[in-house]
C-alpha positions as CSV (number, residue, x, y, z in Angstrom):
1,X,28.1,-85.0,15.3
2,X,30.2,-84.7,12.1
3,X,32.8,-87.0,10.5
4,X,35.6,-87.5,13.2
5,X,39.7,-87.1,12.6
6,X,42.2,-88.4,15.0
7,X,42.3,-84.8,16.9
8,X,39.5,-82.4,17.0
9,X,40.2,-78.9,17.2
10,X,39.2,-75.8,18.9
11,X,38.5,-72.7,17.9
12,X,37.3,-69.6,19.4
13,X,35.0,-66.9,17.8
14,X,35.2,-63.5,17.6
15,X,31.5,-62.2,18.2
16,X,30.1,-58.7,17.1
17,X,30.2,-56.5,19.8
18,X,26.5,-55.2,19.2
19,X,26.0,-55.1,15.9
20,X,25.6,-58.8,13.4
21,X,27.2,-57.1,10.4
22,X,30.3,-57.3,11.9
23,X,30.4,-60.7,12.3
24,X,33.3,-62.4,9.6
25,X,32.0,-64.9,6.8
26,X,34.9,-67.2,9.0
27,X,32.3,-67.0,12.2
28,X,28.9,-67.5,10.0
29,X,31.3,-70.7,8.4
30,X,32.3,-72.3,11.9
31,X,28.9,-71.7,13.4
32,X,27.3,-74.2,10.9
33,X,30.1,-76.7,10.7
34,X,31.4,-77.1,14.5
35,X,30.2,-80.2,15.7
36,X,29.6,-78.4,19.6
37,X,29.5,-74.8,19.6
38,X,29.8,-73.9,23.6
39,X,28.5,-70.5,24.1
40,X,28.4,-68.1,27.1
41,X,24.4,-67.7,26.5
42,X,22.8,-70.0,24.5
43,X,20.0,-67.0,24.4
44,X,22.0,-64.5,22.6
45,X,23.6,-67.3,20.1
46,X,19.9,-68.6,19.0
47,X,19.4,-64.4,18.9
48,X,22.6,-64.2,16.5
49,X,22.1,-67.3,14.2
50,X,18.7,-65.7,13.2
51,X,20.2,-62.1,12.5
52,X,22.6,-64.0,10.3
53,X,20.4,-66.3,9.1
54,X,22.6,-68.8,9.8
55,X,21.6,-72.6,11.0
56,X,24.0,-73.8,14.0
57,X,23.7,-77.6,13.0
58,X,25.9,-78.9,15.8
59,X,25.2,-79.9,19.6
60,X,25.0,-75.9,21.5
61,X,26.1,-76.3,25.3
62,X,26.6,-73.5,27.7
63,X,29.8,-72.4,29.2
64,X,29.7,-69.6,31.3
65,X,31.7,-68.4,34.6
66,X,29.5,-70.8,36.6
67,X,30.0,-74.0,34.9
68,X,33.3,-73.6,32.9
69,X,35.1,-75.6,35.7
70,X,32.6,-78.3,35.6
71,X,32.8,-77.9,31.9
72,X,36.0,-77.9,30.7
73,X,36.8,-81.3,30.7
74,X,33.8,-82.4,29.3
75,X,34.4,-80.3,26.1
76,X,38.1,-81.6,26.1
77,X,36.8,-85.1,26.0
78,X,35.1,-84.0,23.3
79,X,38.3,-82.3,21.6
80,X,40.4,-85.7,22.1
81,X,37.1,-87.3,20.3
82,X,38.2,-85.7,17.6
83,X,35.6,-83.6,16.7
84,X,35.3,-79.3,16.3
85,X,34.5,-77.3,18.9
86,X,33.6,-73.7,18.6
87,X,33.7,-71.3,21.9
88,X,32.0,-68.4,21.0
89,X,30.9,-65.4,24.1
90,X,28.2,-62.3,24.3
91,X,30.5,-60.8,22.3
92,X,34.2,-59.8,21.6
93,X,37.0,-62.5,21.7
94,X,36.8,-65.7,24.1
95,X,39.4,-65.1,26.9
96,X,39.2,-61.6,27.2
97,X,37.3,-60.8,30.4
98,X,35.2,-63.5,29.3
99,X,34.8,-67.2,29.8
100,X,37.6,-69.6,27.6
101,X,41.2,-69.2,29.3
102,X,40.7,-72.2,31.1
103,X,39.4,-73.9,28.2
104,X,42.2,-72.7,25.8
105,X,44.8,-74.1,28.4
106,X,43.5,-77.5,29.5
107,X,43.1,-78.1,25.4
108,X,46.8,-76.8,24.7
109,X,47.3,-79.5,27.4
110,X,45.3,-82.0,26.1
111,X,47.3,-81.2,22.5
112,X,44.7,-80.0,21.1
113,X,45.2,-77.3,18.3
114,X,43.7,-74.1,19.1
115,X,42.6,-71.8,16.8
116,X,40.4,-68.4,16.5
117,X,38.2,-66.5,13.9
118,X,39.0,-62.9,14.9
119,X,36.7,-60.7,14.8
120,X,35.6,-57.5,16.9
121,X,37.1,-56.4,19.8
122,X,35.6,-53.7,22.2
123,X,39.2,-52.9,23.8
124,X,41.0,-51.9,20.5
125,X,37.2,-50.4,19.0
126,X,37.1,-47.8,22.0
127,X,41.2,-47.5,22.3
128,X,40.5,-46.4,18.4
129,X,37.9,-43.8,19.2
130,X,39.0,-42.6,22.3
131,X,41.2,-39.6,20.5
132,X,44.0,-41.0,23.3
133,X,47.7,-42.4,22.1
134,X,47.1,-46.1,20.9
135,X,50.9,-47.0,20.5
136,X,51.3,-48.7,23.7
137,X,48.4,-49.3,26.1
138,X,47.9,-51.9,28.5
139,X,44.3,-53.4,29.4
140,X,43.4,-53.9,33.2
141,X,40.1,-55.6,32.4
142,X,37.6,-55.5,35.5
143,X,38.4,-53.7,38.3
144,X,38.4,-55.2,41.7
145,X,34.7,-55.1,43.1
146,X,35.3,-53.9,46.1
147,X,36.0,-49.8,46.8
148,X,39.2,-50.9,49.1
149,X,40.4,-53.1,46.3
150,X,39.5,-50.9,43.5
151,X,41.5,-48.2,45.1
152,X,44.4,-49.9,46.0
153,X,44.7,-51.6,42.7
154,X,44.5,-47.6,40.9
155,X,47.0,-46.4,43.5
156,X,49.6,-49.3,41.9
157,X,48.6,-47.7,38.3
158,X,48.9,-44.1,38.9
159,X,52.8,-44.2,37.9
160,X,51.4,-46.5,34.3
161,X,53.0,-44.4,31.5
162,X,50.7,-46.0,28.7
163,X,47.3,-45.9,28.2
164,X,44.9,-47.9,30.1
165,X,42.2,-49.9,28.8
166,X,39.3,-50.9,31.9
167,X,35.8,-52.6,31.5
168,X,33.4,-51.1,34.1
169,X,29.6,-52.4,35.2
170,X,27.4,-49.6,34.8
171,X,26.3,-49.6,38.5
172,X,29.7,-49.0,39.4
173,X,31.0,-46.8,36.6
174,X,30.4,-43.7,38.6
175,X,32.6,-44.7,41.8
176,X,35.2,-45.9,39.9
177,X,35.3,-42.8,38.0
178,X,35.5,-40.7,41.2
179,X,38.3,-42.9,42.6
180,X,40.3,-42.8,39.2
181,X,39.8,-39.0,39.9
182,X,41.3,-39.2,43.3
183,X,44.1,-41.8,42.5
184,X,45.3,-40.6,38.9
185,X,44.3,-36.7,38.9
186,X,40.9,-34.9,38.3
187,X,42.5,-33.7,35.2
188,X,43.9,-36.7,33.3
189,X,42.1,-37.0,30.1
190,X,39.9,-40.3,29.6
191,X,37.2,-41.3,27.0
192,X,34.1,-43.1,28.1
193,X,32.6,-45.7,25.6
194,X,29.5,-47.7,26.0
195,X,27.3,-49.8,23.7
196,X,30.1,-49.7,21.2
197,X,28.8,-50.7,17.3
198,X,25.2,-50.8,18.4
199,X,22.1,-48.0,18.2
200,X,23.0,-45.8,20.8
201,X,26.8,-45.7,20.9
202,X,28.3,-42.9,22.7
203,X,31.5,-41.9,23.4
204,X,32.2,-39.4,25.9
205,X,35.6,-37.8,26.1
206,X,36.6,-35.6,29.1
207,X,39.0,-35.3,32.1
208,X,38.6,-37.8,34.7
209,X,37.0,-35.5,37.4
210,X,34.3,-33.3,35.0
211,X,34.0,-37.6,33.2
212,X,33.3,-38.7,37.4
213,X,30.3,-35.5,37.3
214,X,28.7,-36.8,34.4
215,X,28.5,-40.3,35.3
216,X,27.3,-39.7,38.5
217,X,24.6,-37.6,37.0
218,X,23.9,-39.7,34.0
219,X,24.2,-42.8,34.9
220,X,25.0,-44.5,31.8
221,X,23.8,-47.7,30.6
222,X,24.7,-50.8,28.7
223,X,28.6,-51.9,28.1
224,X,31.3,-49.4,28.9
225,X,34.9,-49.3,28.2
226,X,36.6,-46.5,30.1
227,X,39.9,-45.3,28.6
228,X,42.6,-43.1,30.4
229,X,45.2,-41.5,29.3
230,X,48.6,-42.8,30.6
231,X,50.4,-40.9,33.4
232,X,53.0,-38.0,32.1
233,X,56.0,-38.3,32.1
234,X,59.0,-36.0,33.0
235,X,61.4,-36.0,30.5
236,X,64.8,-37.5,32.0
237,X,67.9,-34.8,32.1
238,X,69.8,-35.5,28.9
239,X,73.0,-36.8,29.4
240,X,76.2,-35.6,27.7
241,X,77.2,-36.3,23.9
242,X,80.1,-39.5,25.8
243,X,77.4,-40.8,27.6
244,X,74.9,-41.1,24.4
245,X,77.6,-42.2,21.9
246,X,78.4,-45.0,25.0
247,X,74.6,-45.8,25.0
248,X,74.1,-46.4,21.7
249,X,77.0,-48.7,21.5
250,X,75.7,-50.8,24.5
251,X,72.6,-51.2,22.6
252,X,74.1,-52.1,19.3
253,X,76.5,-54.7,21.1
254,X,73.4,-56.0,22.8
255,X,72.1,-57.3,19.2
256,X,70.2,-53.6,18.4
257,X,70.5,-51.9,14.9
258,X,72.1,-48.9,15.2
259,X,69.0,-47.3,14.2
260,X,67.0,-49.2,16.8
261,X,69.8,-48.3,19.5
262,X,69.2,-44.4,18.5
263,X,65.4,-44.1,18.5
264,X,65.1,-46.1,21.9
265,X,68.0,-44.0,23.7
266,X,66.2,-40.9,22.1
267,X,62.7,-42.2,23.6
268,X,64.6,-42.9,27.1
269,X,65.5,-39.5,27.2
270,X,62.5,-37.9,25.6
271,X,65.1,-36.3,22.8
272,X,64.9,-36.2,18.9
273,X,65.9,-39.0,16.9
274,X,68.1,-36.9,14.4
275,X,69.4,-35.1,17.5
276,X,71.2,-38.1,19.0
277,X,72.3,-39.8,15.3
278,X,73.8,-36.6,15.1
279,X,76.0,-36.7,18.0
280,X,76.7,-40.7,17.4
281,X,77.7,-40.1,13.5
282,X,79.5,-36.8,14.6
């Protein structure tokens, strides 16, 4: 390992989603100067040091769902040491739907500074490219595994305003498609993304019902990120000009700008922003 300091430090990788040309100058930097790079699959980290012709110099361990318990505390040992260590996944950033949340925590613990080199990211790549509103959006990751708890966990969504973000297995993209169908409405529009930044990319953009069809007939391969529009909403009844003037002002004494305090009460009630400045300034 490399010269020690008092504290080590961890930081976690950003990892092309498919394609190495993605990867930062930071990530090709840390990969040859961590002193333990812990990687998800030490197969596809060899795989990505050659395609960017990179030497990893330090100590490569695995860290993966089945061992990150076990672990953990050996790479926090590590951290207190006072050495780097790099946590880098198959690809995207560590934490998201992949193995490092545990890691990140029992270091912040251990006060350990915790650091990243950002890089891709398949949830904001297909939100991008999925022609759906990206201003607010929430990501549900996985779905259950089951059908019962897939279904159960859509029926709790069904009401979600913003659009949603979900990673699906390809061998169960189909039924989960069917029961988005069923749960949200055949015709809520959705954008299907798999093998995002690599050869065959393909993004497929339909309603949820004709998108449930195609899978079912297709069955599409490789990493997919499904993304739904959120659910409409009906616009609420606006209220009189007192009532808006009286809303604003609650807003503004609650520490808003009185710009701020017109554009959300305009938003709550699906109105124009000049319409209620209007009736404040009036």
């Amino acid at each position: 390992m490399g010269e020690m300091s008092e504290i080590g430090r961890l930081i976690l990788l950003g990892a092309p989603l498919g394609n190495p040309a993605d990867a930062s100058p930071r990530l090709r930097d840390v990969l040859t100067t961590a002193d333990v790079v812990a990687a998800e699959d030490t197969r596809r980290l060899a795989r990505l040091a050659r395609d960017l012709d990179v030497t990893v110099a330090g100590r490569i361990v695995s860290y993966f769902e089945g061992n990150e318990e076990r672990r953990t505390p050996e790479l926090v040992d590590v951290l207190r040491e006072g050495h780097l260590v790099a946590l880098v996944t198959d690809g995207g950033m560590p934490s998201v739907s992949d193995p490092g949340y545990r890691l990140v925590t029992a270091a912040l613990d251990a006060g350990v500074p915790v650091t990243a080199a950002p890089g891709p990211s398949a949830v904001t790549t297909a939100l991008a490219l999925s022609g759906l509103p990206c201003d607010r959006f929430c990501f549900e990751g996985f779905l259950p595994r089951s059908p019962g708890g897939r279904r159960a966990r859509l029926r709790a969504l069904a009401t979600e305003p913003r659009t949603l973000v979900f990673f699906e297995a390809p061998h169960r993209i189909a039924a989960a498609l069917a029961d988005l169908a069923a749960a949200f409405d055949a015709d809520r529009p959705a954008a299907l993304c798999r093998e995002l930044t690599k050869t065959y990319e393909e993004v497929v953009r339909r309603p949820l019902g004709e998108l449930a069809e195609w899978a079912a007939r297709e069955e599409p391969r490789g990493e997919i990120t499904l993304v739904v529009a959120g659910a409409p909403q009906t616009p609420a009844e606006r209220p009189d000009d007192d009532t808006l003037r009286a809303q604003v002002a609650d807003r503004e004494a609650a520490g808003m700008s009185r710009r701020d305090a017109i554009s959300d009460v305009a938003t709550g009630y699906g109105l124009r922003r000049r319409d209620v400045y209007a009736v404040v300034h009036r």
